[in-house]
N, C-alpha and C positions, 0 to 999 in steps of 0.2 A: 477642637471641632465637636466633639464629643457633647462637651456643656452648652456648647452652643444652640446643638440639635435640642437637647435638654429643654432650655431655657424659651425654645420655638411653640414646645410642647405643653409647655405648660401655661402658657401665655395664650394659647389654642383654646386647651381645655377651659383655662377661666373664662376666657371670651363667652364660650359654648352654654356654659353653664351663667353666665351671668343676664345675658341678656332673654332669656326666658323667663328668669325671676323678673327683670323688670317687666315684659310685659303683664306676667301674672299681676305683681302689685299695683297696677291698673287699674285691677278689678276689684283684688281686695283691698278694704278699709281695715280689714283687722292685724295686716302686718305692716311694719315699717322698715324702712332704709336698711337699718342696724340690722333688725332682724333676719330678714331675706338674706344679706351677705353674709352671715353667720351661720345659714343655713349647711353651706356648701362652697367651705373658703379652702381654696388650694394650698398644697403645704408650701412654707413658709422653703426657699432657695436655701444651701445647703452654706454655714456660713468657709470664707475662703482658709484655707488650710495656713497656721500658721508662717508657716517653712516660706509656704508659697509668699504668703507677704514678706516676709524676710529676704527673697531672692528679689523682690519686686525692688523694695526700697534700698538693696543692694549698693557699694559704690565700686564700678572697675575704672581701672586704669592701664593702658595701653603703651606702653616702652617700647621704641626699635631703637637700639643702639648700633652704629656702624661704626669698625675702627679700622683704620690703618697706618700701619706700621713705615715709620722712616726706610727702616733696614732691617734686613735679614736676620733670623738670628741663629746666633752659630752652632756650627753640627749640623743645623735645619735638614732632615727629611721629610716624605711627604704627609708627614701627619697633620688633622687639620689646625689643631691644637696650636700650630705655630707657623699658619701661612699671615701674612702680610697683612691680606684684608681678612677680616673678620665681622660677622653679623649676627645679633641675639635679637629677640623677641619678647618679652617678657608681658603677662596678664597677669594684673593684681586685683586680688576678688574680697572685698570689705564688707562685712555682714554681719548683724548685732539681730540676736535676739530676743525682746523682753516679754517677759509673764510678771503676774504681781508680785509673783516669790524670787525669780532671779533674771539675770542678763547672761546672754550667751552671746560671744565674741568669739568670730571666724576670721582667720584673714587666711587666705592662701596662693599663694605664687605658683604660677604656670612658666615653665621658660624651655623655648628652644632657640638654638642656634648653631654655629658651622662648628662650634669648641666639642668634644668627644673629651668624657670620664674627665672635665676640669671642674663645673661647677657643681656639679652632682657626683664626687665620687663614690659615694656607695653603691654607685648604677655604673658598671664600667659599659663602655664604648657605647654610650649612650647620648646622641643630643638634644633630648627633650623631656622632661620630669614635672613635675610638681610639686609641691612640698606647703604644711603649713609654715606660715609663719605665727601666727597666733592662733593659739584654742582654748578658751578658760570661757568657768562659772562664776561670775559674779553675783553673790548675794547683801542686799543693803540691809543694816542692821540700823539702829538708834546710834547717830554719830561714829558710822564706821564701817566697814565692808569687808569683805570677805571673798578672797582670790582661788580657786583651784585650777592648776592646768599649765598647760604652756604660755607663760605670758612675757614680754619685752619689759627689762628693768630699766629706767633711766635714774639712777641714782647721785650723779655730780654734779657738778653748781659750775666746774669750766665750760667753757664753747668749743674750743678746738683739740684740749688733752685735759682728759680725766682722771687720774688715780683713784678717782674713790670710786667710778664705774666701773669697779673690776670685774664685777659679773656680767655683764653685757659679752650676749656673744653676736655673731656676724656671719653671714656666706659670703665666700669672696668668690665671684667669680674673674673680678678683677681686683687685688687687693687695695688700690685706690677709689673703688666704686664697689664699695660692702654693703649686703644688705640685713637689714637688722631683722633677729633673731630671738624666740623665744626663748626663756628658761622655764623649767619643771618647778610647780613650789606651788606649796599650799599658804596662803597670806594672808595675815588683819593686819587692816589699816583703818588707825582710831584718826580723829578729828575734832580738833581741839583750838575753834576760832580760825588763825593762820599758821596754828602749827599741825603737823600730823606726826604721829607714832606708826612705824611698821615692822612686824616682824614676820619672817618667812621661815619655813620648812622645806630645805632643798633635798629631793630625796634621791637625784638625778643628776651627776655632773657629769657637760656636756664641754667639752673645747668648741672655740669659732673653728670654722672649714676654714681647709686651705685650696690652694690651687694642686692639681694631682701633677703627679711626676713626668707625665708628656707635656705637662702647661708651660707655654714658651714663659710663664711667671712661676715659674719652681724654679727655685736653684740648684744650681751645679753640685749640690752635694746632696740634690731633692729632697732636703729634710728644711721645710721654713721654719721648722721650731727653733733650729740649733745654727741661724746664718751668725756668723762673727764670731761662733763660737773658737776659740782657738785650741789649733792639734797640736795634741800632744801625748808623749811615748806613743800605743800603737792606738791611738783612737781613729785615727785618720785610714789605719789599714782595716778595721772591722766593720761592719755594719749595725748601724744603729738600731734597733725593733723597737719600733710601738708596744708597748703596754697596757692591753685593755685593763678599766679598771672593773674589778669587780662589785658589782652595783648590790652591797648586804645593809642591814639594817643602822649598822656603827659606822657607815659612810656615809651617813645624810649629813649635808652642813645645817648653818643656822646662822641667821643673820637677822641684824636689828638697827633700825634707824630713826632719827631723830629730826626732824627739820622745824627749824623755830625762823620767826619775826620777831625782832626786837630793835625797838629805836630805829626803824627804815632799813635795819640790813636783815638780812637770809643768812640763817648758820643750819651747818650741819654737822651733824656729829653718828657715824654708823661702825658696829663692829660684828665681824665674819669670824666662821672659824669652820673650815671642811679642809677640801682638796685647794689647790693653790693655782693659779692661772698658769704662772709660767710652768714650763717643764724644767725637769733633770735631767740627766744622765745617772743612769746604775749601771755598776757595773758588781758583776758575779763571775765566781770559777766553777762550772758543771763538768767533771772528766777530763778535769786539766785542761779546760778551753776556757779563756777570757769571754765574756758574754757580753755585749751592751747594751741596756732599753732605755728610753725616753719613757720615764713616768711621769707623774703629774705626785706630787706629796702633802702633806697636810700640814698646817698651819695655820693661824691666825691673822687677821689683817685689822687693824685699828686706823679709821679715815675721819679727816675733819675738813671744812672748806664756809668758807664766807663769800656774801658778795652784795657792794656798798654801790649806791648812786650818790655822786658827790656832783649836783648842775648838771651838768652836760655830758659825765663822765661815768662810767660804770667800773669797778671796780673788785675784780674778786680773785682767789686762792685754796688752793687742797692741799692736802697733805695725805698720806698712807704711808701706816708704817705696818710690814709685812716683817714675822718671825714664823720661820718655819719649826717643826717641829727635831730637835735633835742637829742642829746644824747640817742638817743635808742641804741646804741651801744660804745664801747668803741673808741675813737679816737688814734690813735695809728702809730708809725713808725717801718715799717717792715726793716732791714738793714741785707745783706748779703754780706760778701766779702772773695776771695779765690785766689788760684793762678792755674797753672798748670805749668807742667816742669816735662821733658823726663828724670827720673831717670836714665836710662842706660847709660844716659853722664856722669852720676859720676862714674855706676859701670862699664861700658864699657864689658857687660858681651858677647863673642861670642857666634855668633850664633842668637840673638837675633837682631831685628830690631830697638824696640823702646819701650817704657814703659812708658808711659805716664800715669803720677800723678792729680788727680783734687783733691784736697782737700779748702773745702769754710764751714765757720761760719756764722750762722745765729740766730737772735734773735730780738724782738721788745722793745720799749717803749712805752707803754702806757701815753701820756700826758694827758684828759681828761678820768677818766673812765666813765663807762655807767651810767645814772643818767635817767630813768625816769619812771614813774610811772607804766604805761601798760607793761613797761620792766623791768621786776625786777630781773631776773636772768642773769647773766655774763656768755658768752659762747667763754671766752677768751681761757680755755683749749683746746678746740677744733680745736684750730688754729697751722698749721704745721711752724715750722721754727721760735721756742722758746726754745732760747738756748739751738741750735743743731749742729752738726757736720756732715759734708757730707763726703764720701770717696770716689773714684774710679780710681782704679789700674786696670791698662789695658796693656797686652803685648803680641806685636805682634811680635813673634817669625820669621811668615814670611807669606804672602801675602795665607797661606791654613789654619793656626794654629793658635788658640790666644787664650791667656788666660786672666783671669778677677777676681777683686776683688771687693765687691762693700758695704757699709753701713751706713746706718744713726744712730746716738744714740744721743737720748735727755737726755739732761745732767740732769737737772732739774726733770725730774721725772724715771731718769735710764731707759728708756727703749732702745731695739735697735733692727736694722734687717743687717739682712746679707746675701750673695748673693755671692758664690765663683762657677765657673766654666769655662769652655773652647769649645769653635769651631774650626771646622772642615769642610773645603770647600772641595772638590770634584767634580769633573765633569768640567763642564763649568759653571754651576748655584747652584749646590746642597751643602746644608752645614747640620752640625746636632749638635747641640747646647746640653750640658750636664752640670747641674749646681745641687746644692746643697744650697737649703734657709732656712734661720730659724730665728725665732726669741725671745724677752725676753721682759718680762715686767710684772707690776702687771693689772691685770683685765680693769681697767678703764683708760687704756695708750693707744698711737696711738698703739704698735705697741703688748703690752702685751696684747689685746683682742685676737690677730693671737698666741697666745703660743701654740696652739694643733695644727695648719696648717704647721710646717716646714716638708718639701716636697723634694724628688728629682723629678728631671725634665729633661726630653726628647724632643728636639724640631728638627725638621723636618722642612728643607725649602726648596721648590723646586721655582724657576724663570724663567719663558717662555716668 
């Protein structure tokens, strides 16, 4: 209102003052046009505040997610964390911005809903937060750029399971429906035709969230680091502690990557060396008392992955091979390989646009297992993408409509989840997403701890 009044004011004053010089120069022959308005030009509007255009040219996006729950789940008290129906909210706020010297990237997520201390656990009994999801400096240099900040890595060449994305973290508020997540690092990225070079300075290692221990998605031993793991002498009577790490100069990782074109495929080739994704188990004697934490330990990760279009068919594979440091952990090669290809070119069904198939196998070797003394427990169950099968059926009927198949099952210990439903665009930005999840397993499996959580689901997306 303020600028407004402003801008009345000043538009006044010029009037004020300008139409008196025209009548003068009427009179006079000795002044012209230029000169007269020259005489007594108003100051020039004030220009708009960077920030301000930044908020202007902004993108949000509006999430209502509704769920409910088949059945009860067991124990159930009244906490909200684990009634039947549930409802989130979410506002996503996207904003760039540039000067000649650099880009500044904002993303940040707003969410509230009926869940308390599950999405946001370092807010207990809270349900509503914010958080960034992205905050970095980009600076462009001659064939190459330069990262500082929190930014989201995508580093793998799979669709549905990545081993060589090991550093991608995630918020779960629902572990099937994770939101991605910045990492701390300072970055050059060269560029070189269709290849690029990148290396990072991670000086901040962060784990993905999990669901907090009220979260009707925490299991029954509320540790989701360590589900599968198996008890054994007394580990099962003591309690497990978190291990912060201490964040000193000798802890920063560092990591390097490669991605080439050559002859129409995509190869990558990156290697890591900090703190390790998965956790441990340590154990210590303090005063004649057995101790146990879940640390996180250091080690090396060496990844490769390709991926070929042969006609109609797409074709790709990763591999990681992870050595810890000292055998506290199991030394191991993660291998995943899959294809995709547009079913509807075989069935040629009208009406339809496309159908696009992702089907990828995944499973490890273990070369050294875990051998040492302070680490006496194996927490190899715990690890996603052991001799498993990915699936996702996608068909897009046509640029408003689409439907969706979608699931994992690990063969090795039968378990599986599933994921069948369809969207619905409308508007210019508006879609409403309806799907149907569920799952199987026994008790102590990634996906049989969720057997009471299969859910329908309603989601809401508006785009401004």
């Amino acid at each position: 209102m303020k600028m407004k009044h402003i801008y009345r004011t000043l538009c006044f004053i010029f009037l004020f003052t300008l139409v008196p010089l025209f009548a003068y120069a009427q009179d006079s022959k000795d002044l012209n046009l230029d000169e007269l308005l020259s005489m007594d030009k108003p100051a020039e509007e004030k220009k708009e505040d960077p920030f301000s255009r930044m908020l202007k040219q902004a993108k949000w996006t509006w999430t209502t997610n509704a769920y409910s729950f088949v059945q009860s789940k067991s124990g159930q008290d009244a906490e909200d964390d684990k009634k039947n129906q549930q409802i989130n909210t979410q506002l996503f706020f996207d904003a760039n911005y540039k000067s000649k010297d650099f880009e500044l990237k904002i993303d940040v997520l707003g969410w509230a809903g009926t869940e308390k201390d599950s999405f946001w656990p370092d807010n207990p009994n809270t349900s509503r937060s914010a958080n960034f999801t992205q905050i970095y400096l980009k600076k462009d240099l001659e064939n190459s750029n330069l990262f500082f900040g929190y930014k989201q890595v995508e580093d793998g060449i799979s669709t549905l399971f990545s081993p060589a994305n090991h550093l991608a973290r995630a918020d779960s508020l629902v572990p099937t429906d994770s939101i991605k997540l910045g990492v701390w690092q300072a970055a050059w990225v060269g560029y070189d035709g269709n290849n690029t070079t990148e290396l990072r300075l991670l000086p901040y290692f962060q784990e993905s969230r999990v669901p907090s221990k009220i979260s009707r998605w925490s299991s029954k031993d509320s540790n989701e680091h360590l589900v599968g793991v198996e008890d054994q002498g007394d580990l099962k009577n003591n309690e497990v502690e978190d291990k912060k790490i201490s964040h000193h100069l000798q802890d920063m990782g560092g990591f390097f990557k490669r991605k080439m074109r050559v002859a129409g495929a995509d190869f990558l080739a990156s290697a890591y060396y900090g703190y390790l994704p998965n956790s441990s188990i340590k154990r210590t004697v303090q005063d004649y008392r057995t101790k146990y934490e879940r640390v996180h330990i250091k080690g090396a990760i060496l990844a490769t992955g390709v991926s070929a279009v042969k006609g109609s068919w797409e074709f790709h594979g990763e591999t990681a091979l992870q050595i810890p440091e000292n055998r506290k952990d199991d030394s191991f090669l993660k291998y995943v390989g899959g294809f995709e290809y547009d079913t509807n070119l075989f069935f040629k069904i009208a009406g339809i646009e496309t159908a696009k198939l992702v089907i990828e196998y995944a499973n490890e070797w273990v070369i050294v297992e875990q051998n040492h003394p302070e680490y006496p427990y194996r927490t190899h169950t715990s690890r996603a993408g052991r001799n498993s099968v990915f699936l996702l059926q996608k068909v897009d009927i046509n640029d408003k409509n689409k439907l969706f198949y979608g699931f994992t099952y690990n063969i090795s210990k039968d378990d599986n989840w599933h994921r069948i439903g369809g969207e619905h665009k409308f508007g210019s930005s508006n879609s409403v997403e309806v799907a149907y999840e569920w799952f199987n397993g026994k008790d102590n499996t990634q996906f049989g701890r969720w057997q009471e959580n299969d859910r329908l689901i309603v989601k809401f997306t508006k785009k401004f």
